[in-house]
Each structure stands twice: as structure tokens, then as C-alpha cells.
C-alpha positions as CSV (number, residue, x, y, z in Angstrom):
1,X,77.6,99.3,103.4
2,X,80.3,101.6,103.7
3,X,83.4,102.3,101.5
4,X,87.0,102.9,103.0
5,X,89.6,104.1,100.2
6,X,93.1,104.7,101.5
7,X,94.5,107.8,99.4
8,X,98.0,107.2,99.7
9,X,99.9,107.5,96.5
10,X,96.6,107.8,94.6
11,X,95.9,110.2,91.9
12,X,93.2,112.8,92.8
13,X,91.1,112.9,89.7
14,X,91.4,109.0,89.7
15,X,90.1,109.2,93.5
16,X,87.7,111.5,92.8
17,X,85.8,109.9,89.7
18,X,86.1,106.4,91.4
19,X,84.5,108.0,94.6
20,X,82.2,110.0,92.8
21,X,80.8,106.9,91.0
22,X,80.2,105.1,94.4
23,X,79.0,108.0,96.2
24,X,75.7,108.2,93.0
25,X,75.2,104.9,93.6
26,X,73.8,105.5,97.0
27,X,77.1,103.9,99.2
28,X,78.7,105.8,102.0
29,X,82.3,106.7,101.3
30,X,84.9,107.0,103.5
31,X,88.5,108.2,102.3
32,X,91.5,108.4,104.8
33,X,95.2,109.5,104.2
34,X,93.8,113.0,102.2
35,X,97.1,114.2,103.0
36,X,99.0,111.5,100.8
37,X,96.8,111.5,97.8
38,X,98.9,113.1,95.0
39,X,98.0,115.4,91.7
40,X,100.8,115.2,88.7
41,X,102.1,117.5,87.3
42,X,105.3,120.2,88.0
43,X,104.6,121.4,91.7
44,X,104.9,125.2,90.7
45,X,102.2,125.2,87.7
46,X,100.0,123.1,90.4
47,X,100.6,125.4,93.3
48,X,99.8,129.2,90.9
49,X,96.5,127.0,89.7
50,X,95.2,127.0,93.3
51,X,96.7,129.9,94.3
52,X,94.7,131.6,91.3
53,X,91.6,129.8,92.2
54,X,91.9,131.1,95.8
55,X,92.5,135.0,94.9
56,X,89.4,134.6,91.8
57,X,86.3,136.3,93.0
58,X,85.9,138.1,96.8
59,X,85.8,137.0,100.5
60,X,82.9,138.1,101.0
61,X,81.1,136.5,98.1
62,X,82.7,133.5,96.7
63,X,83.6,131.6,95.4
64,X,85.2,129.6,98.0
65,X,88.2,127.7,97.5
66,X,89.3,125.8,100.6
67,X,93.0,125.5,101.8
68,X,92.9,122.5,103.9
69,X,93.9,118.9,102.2
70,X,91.0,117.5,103.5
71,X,88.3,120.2,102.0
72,X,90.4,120.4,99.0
73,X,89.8,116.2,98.3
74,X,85.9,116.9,99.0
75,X,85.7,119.9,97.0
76,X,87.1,118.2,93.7
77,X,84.5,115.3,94.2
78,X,81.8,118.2,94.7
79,X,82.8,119.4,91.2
80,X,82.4,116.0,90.2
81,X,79.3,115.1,91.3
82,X,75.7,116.7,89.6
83,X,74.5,120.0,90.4
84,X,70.6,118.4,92.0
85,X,69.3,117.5,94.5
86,X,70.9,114.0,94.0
87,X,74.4,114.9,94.0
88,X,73.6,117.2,97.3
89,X,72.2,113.9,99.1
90,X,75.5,111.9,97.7
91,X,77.6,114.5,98.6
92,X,76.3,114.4,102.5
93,X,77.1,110.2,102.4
94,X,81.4,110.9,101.7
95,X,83.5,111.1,104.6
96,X,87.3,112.8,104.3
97,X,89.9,111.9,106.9
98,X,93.8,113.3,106.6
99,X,95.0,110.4,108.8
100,X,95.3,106.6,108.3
101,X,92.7,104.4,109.0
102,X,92.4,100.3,108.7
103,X,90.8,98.2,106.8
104,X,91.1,100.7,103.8
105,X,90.9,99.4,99.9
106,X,93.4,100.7,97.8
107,X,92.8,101.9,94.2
108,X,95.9,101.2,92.0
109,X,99.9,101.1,93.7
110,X,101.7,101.9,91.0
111,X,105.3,103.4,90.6
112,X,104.9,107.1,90.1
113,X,107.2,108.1,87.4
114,X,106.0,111.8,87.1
115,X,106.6,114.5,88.4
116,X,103.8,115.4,91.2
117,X,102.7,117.3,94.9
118,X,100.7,116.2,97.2
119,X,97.6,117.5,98.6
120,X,99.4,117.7,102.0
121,X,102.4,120.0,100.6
122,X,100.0,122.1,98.5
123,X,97.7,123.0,101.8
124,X,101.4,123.6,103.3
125,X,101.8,126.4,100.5
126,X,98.3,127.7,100.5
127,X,98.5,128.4,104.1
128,X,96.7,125.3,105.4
129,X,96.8,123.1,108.2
């Protein structure tokens, strides 16, 4: 059976935890709205964090940070999931769409009362699509 989670107004590392969860427990994952999912905190000390994690290392060599919202969602529930061959097989089961899609579950709607950016406007910034 397969898992839709709509990402809009979600936190990432909320997203990314829930997901990971599902995703070692042998489900297929599919999260739409990449683009809306949002990660607190003030959008300038967010934006130099990625920026730095992009310029770290060379581009020949890695490490590879991605800059598109879609590839930034799956790479923090890569970091999230084990380094074997089990979270390599979970990994290849999780699906990430920057559009809407029907029929998705939400996680939590809550008010956001913090400040925040969302993956959308920091691929804007890095240079993404």
C-alpha cells in the first residue's frame, strides 16, 4: 500500500522523521506539494546554512548538496534514514512531487506562529527551479 502525504504547511524535520518511519517499515511513500513544506526559523540564518552546505567540499568530489525543493525534501529523509543496505532499499520506495496531488493525508494544520521559509523560496535563493 502506498502512502500520500501532502507537504503543505508541514515542518520538514516533522515530514521527514514521519516519512522516514514509514518508508523502514517497508511502505511506499509518496509526498506532494515539496514546494509548500516549510523549515522555521529566520529565513537569512536558514538560507547561509544551505548556502554553506552547498560551497563545503568540491564539484568534482562531493559532497553534493542539491538546490531543487524536490531533491532538497529527499535528501533530508536520506540523512534520516540508515546508512545499509536497508535504508538504500527504503530509500528507492519514497516518491517526491513539487505539485499537488489528491487523496493526500495531511500531518498536523496548525497555525504557524514562527518565523519560517519554505523549501520553494529557499530553491528560489539557491538558484533552483
Amino acid at each position: 500500500m502506498s502512502a500520500i502525504i501532502d507537504g503543505k504547511n508541514a515542518v520538514l524535520g516533522r515530514v521527514a522523521s514521519h516519512t522516514a518511519k514509514q518508508l523502514l517499515k517497508g511502505e511506499e511513500v509518496a509526498i506532494c506539494n515539496a514546494d509548500k513544506i516549510i523549515i522555521t526559523g529566520r529565513k537569512k540564518d536558514i538560507v547561509n546554512k544551505y548556502l554553506a552546505r552547498r560551497r563545503r567540499g568540491s564539484p568534482q568530489h562531493g559532497p553534493f548538496f542539491p538546490k531543487n525543493s524536490d531533491a532538497i525534501v529527499r535528501r533530508t529523509i536520506r540523512g534520516m534514514l540508515p546508512k545499509t543496505k536497508k535504508g538504500r532499499e527504503a530509500l528507492k520506495k519514497l516518491t517526491v512531487i513539487k505539485a499537488a496531488k489528491e487523496n493526500a493525508k495531511q500531518l498536523e494544520e496548525k497555525e504557524i506562529k514562527t518565523a519560517y521559509i519554505t523549501v520553494g523560496e529557499l530553491a528560489k535563493t539557491l538558484g533552483g527551479k
